[in-house]
C-alpha positions, 0 to 999 in steps of 0.5 A: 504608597504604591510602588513604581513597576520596574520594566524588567519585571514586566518583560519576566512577566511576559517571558513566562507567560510567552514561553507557555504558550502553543501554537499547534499549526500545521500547514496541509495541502488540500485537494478537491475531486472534481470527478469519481468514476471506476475507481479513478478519482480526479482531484484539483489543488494537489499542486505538490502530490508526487506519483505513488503517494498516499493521500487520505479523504475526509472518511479515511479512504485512502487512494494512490496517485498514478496521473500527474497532470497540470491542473489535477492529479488522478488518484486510483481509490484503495476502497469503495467507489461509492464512499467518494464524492464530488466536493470532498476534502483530500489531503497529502500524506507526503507518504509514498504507498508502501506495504509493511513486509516480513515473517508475521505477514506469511499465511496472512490476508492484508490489503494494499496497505499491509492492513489485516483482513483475515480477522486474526488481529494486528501482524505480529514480527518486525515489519520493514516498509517496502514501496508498492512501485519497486523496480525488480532485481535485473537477471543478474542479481537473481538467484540462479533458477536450478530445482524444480517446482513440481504443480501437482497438475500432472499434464503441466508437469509433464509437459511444461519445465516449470523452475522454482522462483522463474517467471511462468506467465499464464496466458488464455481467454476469460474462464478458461481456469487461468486463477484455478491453476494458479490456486492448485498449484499453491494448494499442492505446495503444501507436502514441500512444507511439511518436508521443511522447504516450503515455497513461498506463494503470494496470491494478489487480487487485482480488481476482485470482488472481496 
């Protein structure tokens, strides 16, 4: 005699198999580039993107947004130009462009996004995020500017009243030697080092070949 199915069985039934169950969606905003040119990507349907952040084409370069305009963004691409086209697939991130900072990074060669180029393998240390667009400390909250910093270019030395951890701007016309300046100044920092106060140098090249 077949037995009558009672309906709370059917409902534990159900409720076992339902609370199996997964639904791994996620929603993405997704662009287009309309136009690629000099390192400049336009990309249309990005309607939420915020300036400064992080967004990622279908190859995985990355590009930051810098235009926020009405019917697109304008991107500035962390990688090579000829890696994007037209009609390609750019996704947000919801992450602002931020590099990973801290002891591990000093003497080490990374790109914008903290990612290592040298080929020493991953940064070692405890890394804090540090945003790429960061306003600097106002003049009061800077450390006052009292011992020197010594070049290693006698005629600069002699003659310019450089500070150590003051801003020196260096002005001239295209090879003039401008970078080589800047580069024998952190080459000669090496004798502070070896007394046990070394001076941090950061070198950052912007738009140079790799």
């Amino acid at each position: 005699m077949i037995q009558p199915i009672k309906a709370s069985e059917i409902s534990d039934v159900l409720f076992n198999q339902l609370k199996g169950v997964q639904t791994p969606l996620q929603f993405e905003e997704i662009g287009t580039v309309l136009q690629i040119s000099d390192g400049v990507a336009r990309i249309h349907g990005l309607n939420s993107a915020e300036a400064g952040e992080l967004l990622e084409f279908d190859n995985g370069i990355m590009a930051v947004v810098m235009n926020l305009e009405e019917d697109n963004v304008g991107a500035v691409l962390l990688g090579p130009t000829d890696q994007v086209k037209e009609g390609m697939t750019v996704r947000r991130t919801s992450r602002i462009a931020s590099i990973p900072v801290g002891e591990g990074v000093v003497g080490r060669v990374v790109d914008p996004l903290g990612n290592p180029l040298d080929g020493l393998g991953k940064i070692e240390g405890e890394l804090i995020d540090m945003p790429l667009e960061r306003k600097a400390p106002g003049v009061i909250f800077r450390q006052p500017v009292n011992e020197p910093l010594q070049t290693g270019l006698k005629a600069i030395d002699s003659m310019i009243p450089i500070g150590r951890g003051q801003r020196e701007l260096i002005i001239g016309d295209r090879q003039t030697g401008k970078t080589a300046i800047a580069i024998d100044t952190i080459i000669n920092q090496r004798s502070e080092f070896e007394k046990g106060k070394p001076v941090y140098c950061i070198y950052v090249a912007v738009g140079q070949k790799g």
